[in-house]
C-alpha positions in Angstrom: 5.7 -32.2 11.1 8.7 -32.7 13.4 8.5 -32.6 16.9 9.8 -29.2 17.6 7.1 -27.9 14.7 4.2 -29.5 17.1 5.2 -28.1 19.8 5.8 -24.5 18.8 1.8 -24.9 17.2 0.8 -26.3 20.6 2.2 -23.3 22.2 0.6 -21.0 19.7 -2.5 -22.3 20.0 -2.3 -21.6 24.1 -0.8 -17.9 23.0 -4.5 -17.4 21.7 -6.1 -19.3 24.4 -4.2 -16.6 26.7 -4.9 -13.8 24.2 -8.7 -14.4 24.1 -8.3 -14.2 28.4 -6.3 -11.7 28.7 -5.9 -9.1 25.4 -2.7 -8.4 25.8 -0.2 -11.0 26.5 3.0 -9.3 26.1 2.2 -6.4 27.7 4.7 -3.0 28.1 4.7 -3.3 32.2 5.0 -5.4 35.4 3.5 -4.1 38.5 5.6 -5.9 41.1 5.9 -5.0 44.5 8.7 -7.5 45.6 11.5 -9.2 43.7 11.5 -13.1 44.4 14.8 -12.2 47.0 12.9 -9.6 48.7 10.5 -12.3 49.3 12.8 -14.6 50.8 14.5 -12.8 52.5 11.6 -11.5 54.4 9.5 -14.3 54.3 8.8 -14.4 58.3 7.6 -10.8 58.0 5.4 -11.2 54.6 4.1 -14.4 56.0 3.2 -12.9 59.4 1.6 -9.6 57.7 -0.4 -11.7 55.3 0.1 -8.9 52.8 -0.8 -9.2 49.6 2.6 -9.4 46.9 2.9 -9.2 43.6 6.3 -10.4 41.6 7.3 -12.0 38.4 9.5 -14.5 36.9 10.0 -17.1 34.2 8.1 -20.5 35.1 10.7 -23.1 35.6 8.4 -25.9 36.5 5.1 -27.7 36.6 3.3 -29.4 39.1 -0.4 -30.3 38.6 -2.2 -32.2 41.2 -6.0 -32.8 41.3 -7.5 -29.0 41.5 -4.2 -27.6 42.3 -1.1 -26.5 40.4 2.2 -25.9 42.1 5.0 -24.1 40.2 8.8 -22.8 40.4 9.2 -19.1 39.4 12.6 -18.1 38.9 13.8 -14.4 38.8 17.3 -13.7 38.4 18.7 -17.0 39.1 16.4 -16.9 42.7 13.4 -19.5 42.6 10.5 -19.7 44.9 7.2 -21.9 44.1 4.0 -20.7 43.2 0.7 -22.2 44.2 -2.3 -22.2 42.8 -6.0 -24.2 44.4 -9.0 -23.9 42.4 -11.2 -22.7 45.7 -8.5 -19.9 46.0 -8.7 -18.3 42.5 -11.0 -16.8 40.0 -12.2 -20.3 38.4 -11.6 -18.9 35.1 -8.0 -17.4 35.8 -7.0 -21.2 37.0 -8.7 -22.6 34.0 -6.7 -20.5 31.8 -3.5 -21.1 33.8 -3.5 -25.3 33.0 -4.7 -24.5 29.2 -2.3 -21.6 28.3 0.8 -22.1 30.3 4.2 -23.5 29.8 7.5 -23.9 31.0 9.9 -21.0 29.9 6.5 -18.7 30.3 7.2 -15.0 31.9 4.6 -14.2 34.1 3.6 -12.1 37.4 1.7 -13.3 40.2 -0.5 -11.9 43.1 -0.7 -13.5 46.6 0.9 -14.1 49.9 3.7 -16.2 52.1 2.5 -19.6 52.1 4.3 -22.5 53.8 3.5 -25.6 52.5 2.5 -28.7 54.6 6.5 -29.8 53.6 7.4 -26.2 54.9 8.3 -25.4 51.8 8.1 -21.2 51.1 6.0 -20.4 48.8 3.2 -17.8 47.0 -0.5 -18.9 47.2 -1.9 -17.2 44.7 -5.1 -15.4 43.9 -4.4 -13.5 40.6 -2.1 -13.7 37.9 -1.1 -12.7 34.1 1.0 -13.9 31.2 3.7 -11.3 30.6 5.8 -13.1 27.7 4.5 -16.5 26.2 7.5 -18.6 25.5 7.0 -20.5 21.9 9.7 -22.7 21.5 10.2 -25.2 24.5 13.8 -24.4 27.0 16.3 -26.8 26.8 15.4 -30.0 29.8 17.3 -29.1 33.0 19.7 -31.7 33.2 20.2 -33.4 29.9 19.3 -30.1 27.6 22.1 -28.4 25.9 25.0 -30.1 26.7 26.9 -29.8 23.2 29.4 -27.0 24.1 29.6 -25.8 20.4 25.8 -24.9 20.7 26.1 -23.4 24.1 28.2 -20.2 22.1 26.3 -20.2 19.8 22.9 -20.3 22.0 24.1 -18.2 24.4 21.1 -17.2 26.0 19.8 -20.6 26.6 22.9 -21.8 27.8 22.4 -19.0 30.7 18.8 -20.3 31.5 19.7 -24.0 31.2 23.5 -23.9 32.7 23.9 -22.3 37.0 27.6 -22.3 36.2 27.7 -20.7 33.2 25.3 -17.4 35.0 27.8 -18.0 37.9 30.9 -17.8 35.4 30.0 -14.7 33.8 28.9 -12.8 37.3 32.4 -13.7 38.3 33.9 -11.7 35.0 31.6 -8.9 36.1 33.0 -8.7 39.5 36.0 -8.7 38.2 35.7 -5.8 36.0 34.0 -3.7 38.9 36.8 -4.2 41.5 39.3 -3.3 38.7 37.3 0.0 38.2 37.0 0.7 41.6 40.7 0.6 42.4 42.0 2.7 39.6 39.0 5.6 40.8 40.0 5.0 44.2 43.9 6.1 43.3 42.6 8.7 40.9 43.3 7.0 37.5 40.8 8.6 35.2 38.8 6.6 33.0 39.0 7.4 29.4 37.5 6.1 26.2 39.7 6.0 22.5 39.2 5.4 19.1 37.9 1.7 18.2 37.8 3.0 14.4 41.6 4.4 13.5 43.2 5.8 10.5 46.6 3.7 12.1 46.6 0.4 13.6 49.3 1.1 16.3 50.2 0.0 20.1 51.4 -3.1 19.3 52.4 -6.1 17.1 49.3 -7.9 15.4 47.2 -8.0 12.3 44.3 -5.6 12.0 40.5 -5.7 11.0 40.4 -3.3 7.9 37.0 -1.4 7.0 36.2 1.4 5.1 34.0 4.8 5.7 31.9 6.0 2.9 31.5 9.3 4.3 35.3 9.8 4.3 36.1 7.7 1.3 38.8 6.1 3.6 39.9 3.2 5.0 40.1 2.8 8.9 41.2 0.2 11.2 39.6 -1.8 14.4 42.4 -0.7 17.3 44.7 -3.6 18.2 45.4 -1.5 21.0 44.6 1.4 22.7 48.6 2.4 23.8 49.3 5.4 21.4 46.0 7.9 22.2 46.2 6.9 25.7 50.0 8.1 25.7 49.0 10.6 23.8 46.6 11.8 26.6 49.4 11.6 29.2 51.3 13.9 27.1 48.5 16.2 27.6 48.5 16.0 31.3 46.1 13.0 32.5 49.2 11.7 34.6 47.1 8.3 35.5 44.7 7.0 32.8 43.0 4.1 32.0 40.7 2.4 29.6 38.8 -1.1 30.0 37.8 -1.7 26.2 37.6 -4.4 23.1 40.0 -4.7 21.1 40.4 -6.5 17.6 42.9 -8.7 16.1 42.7 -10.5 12.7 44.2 -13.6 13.9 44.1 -17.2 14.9 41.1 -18.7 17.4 42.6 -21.0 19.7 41.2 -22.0 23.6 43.4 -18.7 24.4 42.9 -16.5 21.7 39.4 -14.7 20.7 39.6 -11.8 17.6 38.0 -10.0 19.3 38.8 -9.6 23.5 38.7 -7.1 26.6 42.0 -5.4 27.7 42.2 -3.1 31.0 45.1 -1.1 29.5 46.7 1.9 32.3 49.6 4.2 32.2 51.2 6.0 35.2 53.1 8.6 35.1 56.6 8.8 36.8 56.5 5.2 37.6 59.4 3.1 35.9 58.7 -0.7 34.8 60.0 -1.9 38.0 57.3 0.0 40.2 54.9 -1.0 37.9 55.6 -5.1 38.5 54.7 -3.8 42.1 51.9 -2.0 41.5 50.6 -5.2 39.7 51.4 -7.7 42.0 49.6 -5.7 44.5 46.6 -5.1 42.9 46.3 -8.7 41.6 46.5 -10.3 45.2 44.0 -7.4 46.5 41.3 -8.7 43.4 42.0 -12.7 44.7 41.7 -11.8 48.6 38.9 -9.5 47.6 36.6 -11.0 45.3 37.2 -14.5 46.6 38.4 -14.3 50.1 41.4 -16.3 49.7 44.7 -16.5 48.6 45.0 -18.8 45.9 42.9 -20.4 43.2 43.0 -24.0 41.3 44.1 -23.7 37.4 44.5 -27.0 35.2 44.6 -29.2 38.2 47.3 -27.0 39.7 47.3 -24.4 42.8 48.1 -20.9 41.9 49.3 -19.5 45.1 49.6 -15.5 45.5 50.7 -16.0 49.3 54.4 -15.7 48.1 56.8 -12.4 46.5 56.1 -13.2 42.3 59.1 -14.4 41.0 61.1 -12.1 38.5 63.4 -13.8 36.1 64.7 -12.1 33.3 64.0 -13.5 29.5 67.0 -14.5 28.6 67.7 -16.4 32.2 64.2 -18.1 31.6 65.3 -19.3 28.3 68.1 -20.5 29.8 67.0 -22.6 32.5 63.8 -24.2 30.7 64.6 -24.3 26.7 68.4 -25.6 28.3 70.6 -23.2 25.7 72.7 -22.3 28.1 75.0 -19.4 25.5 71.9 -18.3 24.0 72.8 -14.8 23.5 75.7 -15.9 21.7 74.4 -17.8 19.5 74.1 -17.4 15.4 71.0 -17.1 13.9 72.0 -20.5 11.9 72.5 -22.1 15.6 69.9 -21.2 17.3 67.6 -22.7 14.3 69.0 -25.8 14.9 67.9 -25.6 18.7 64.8 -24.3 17.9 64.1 -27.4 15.4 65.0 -29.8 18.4 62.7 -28.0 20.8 59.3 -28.3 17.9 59.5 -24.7 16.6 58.0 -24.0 13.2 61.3 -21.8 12.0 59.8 -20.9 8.8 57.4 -18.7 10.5 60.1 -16.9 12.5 61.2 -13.5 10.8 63.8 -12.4 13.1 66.4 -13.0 15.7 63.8 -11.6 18.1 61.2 -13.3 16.6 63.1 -16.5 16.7 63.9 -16.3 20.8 60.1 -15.3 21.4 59.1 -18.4 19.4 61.5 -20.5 21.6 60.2 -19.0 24.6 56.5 -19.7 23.6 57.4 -23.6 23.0 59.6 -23.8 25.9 59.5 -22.2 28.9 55.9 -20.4 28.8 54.4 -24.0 30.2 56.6 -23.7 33.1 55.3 -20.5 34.5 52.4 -21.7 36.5 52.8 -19.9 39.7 53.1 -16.2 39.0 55.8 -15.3 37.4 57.4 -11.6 35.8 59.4 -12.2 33.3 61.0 -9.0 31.9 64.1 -7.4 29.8 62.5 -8.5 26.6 64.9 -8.1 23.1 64.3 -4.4 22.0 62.8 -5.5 18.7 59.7 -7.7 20.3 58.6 -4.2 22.0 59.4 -1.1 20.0 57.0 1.2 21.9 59.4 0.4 25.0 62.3 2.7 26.8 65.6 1.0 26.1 67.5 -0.4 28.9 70.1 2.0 30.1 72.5 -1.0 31.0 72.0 -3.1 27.7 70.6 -1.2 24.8 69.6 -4.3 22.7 66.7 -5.2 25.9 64.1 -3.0 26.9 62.5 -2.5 30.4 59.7 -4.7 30.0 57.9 -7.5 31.8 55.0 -10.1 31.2 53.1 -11.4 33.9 52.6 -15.3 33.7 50.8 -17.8 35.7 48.9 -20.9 34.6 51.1 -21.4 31.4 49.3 -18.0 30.4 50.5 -14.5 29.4 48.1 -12.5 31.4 50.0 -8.8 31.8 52.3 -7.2 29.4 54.1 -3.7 30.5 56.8 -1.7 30.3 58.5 1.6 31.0 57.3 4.1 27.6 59.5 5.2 25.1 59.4 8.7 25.4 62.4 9.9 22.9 60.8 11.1 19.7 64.1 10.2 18.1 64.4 7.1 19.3 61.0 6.1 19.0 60.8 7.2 15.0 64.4 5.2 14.7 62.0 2.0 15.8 59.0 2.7 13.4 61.1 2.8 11.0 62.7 -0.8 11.8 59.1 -1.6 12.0 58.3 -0.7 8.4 61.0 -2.2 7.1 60.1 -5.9 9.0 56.2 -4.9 7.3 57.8 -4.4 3.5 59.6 -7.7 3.9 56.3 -9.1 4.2 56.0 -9.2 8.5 51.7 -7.6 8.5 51.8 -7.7 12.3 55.2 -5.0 12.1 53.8 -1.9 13.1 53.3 1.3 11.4 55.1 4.9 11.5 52.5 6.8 12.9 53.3 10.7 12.2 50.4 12.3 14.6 51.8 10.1 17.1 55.5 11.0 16.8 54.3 15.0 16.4 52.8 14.2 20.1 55.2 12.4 21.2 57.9 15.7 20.5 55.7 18.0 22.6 56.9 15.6 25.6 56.1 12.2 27.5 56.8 12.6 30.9 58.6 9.1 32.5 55.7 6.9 32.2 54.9 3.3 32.9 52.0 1.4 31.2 50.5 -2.4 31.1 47.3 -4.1 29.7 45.4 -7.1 31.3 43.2 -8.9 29.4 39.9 -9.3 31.2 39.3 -12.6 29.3 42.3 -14.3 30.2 42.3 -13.3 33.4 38.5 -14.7 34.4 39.9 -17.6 32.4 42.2 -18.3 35.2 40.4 -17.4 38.3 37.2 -19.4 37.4 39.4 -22.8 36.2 37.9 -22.2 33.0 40.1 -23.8 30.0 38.7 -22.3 26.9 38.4 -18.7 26.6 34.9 -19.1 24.6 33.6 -19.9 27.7 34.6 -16.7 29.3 33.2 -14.5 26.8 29.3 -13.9 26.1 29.7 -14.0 22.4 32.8 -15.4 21.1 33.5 -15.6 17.3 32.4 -18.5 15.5 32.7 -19.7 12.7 29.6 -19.6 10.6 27.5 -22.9 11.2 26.5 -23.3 7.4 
């Protein structure tokens, strides 16, 4: 019998031990009249009352000494220590307490505020019961589970055994709330879409394909939410917004998840310009808010937002980093040749587009550390976006960068019908020569679309990338509760 096989029997054998004492040992309730922070925090007044408390928690540690056992009982990330003396409790109840309990145990305690001869705050208690009996033994405090691969997977014991990893993921929640509470606060409505779609559409990627027996039909996991939110600004919700999973059948890299949280928004009357505003002001409102400051450490590196974000268009960025300085007029047959000296895998470029974004990716995205809006993307890399009226091969678009990392794409909507079918079209043409992330002609969309799109801005944010950054995190698994893994066998 292995070690871990002895002492999940051991702990069985105390489950009955604790059954035989108690009935039932994983009982429905908990009659508590003070979490373990209540306690604390009014531990002068509970102390100087002497009245009797009750709370709960998971035991944390063990401390027996002679005819007394001292405990930590943790709650929420909050500790305080238990104490139990022999003369002070039902003999029987402290019997059962050394025989039947363990660390990782769940139980709820009656007693009062007790200071220790070390002045330590604690609960002397005179009753208590097992409310959960833990059976397999929690990872050691300090030298537990360390192997990151096993912290994914064991999620919830990474959150009892790791402070920082409870902290990280508080953080993302923060995050999300603020960003909720300032698009209700300028009276965005929040909306939900359609995760399961007859169309993949709202951008460039691969989809997740499933099938409805009901229907007889195959659907799609969104890639986006863009065309039904638009589709809802067409019907009169002039500021919208959804905070929602998406799903991409792609790579997994320390950036990339298949499965991630966008904050996507749309605004109507607002032009791609005002929307890099809009951003930028809402991002350094998060940082000063959340975190009280003005900056944040990424990689080693200060990310400052006390400065204007720069703005540099694509084309300029490419430029001054990849060093090709006539890029626009290049050939196709030239700029491969760059694009070879620079480390770009050509034979996965489709496109003239597709070739410059590649070359962007390899060159000049590691450069953008402090924040940065790049914008007038080439037409083709955006084909939901509102040509520029100066140039009609660029669109008025922008991505947000900062740490090396893509963290905000926008642009001003395309809201000709004409236009925008013209662009499908190109689309479906890039997917029969064999491009899967070219999107599709969506007909509902278009038939929407010609009822009328008032001027209209929209961006996403992923939530991921963007707790990522903020918490000096550098793999996106660690940022998300559940990341995709592959299968351990």
């Amino acid at each position: 019998m292995s070690s871990f096989e002895e002492i999940r029997s051991a702990r069985i054998k105390k489950l009955e031990i604790a059954r035989t004492a108690f009935g039932n040992v994983y009982p429905a309730r908990a009659h508590l009249t003070h979490r373990i922070t209540e306690i604390l925090k009014n531990f002068s007044q509970l102390l100087k009352n002497k009245r009797v408390i009750i709370t709960v928690g998971r035991i944390r540690a063990l401390r027996p000494h002679g005819g007394s056992v001292f405990f930590d009982l943790e709650d929420n990330g909050v500790q305080i220590q238990g104490f139990l003396r022999r003369d002070d409790i039902d003999k029987k109840l402290f019997e059962v307490f050394l025989e039947a309990v363990d660390i990782g145990d769940f139980v709820e305690i009656s007693g009062k505020a007790y200071f220790t001869k070390k002045r330590e705050r604690s609960v002397i208690v005179s009753r208590w019961r097992l409310l959960s009996k833990s059976l397999r033994p929690l990872p050691e405090k300090w030298h537990g589970l360390t192997d990151i691969e096993e912290r994914y997977r064991k999620r919830a014991l990474d959150l009892i055994s790791n402070e920082e990893t409870r902290s990280l993921f508080i953080t993302r929640a923060r995050l999300i709330t603020f960003l909720r509470g300032y698009f209700d606060a300028l009276n965005f409505i929040e909306v939900e879409t359609p995760i399961l779609q007859a169309i993949p559409g709202g951008t460039n990627a691969r989809p997740f394909t499933t099938h409805h027996n009901a229907l007889d039909t195959d659907l799609y996991l969104r890639i986006a939410p863009e065309l039904y939110l638009k589709r809802l600004v067409v019907g009169g919700f002039n500021r919208v917004y959804e905070i929602g999973r998406n799903f991409r059948n792609e790579g997994i890299d320390v950036t990339h998840n298949p499965e991630f949280t966008m904050l996507e928004a749309y605004i109507s009357y607002f032009d791609y310009e005002e929307l890099m505003k809009f951003i930028e002001t809402m991002m350094k409102k998060l940082l000063r808010t959340i975190f009280r400051k003005n900056e944040f450490s990424y990689l080693n590196q200060t990310i400052s937002f006390t400065k204007p974000f720069k703005r540099i268009t694509f084309f300029d960025a490419l430029r001054q980093y990849a060093l090709i300085p006539d890029i626009e007029n290049l050939s196709r047959e030239d700029l491969i040749i760059r694009a070879k000296r620079l480390g770009v895998d050509v034979a996965q470029t489709k496109n003239m587009a597709n070739l410059l974004d590649s070359i962007f990716k390899k060159a000049v995205k590691q450069h953008c550390v402090q924040p940065v809006f790049v914008y007038d993307w080439p037409a083709t890399l955006i084909p939901l976006a509102k040509r520029s009226e100066k140039n009609a091969s660029i669109v008025e678009s922008f991505q947000l960068y900062m740490g090396g990392l893509e963290l905000v794409k926008g642009f001003s909507e395309l809201n000709d019908p004409i236009d925008q079918r013209a662009r499908f079209e190109e689309q479906e043409a890039l997917r029969e020569g064999g491009d899967e992330e070219a999107q599709h002609l969506d007909e509902d969309y278009l038939e929407n679309l010609e009822y009328g799109l008032p001027p209209t801005a929209g961006f996403g944010l992923g939530i991921d990338r963007l707790t990522l950054l903020v918490s000096n995190t550098h793999n996106i698994r660690d940022v998300i509760l559940f990341p995709t893994l592959r299968p351990k066998n």
